[in-house]
C-alpha positions in Angstrom: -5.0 4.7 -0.6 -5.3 3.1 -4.1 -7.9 3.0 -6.8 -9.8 -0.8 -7.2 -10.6 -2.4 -10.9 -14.1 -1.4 -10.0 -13.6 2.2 -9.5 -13.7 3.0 -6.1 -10.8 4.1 -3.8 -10.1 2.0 -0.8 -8.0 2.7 2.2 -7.5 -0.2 4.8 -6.2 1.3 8.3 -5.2 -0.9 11.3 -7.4 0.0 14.2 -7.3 -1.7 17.5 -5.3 -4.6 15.9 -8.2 -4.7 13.4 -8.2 -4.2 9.8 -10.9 -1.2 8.8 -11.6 -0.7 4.9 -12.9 2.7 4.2 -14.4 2.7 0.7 -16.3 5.8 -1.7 -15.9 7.5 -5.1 -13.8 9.6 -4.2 -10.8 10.0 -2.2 -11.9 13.1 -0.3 -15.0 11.0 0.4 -12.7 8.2 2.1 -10.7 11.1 4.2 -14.2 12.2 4.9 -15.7 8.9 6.3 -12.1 8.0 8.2 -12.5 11.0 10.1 -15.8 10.8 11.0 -15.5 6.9 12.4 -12.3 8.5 14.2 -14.8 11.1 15.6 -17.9 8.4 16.7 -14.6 6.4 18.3 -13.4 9.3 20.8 -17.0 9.9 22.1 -18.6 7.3 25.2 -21.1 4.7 24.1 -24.5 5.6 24.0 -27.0 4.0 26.6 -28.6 2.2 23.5 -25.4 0.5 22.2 -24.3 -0.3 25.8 -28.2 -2.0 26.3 
């Protein structure tokens, strides 16, 4: 995780052979959001997204 020019801190994970960027103001709000997308990815697609 680093700290951009602008501010914000920024941590770029390899998912899926895929480059996610996880940006916020802070770096517990980065852990925060990482672990929540980690959470949305272990649960089945909803009927809406699969429609």
């Amino acid at each position: 995780m680093y700290r951009r020019p602008d501010g914000l801190y920024e941590k770029i994970i390899i998912i899926n052979g895929k480059r996610k960027a996880f940006r916020g103001k802070t770096d517990k709000e980065v852990t925060r959001k990482i672990a929540e997308y980690n959470i949305q990815q272990k649960q089945e697609p909803l009927f809406e997204t699969v429609v």
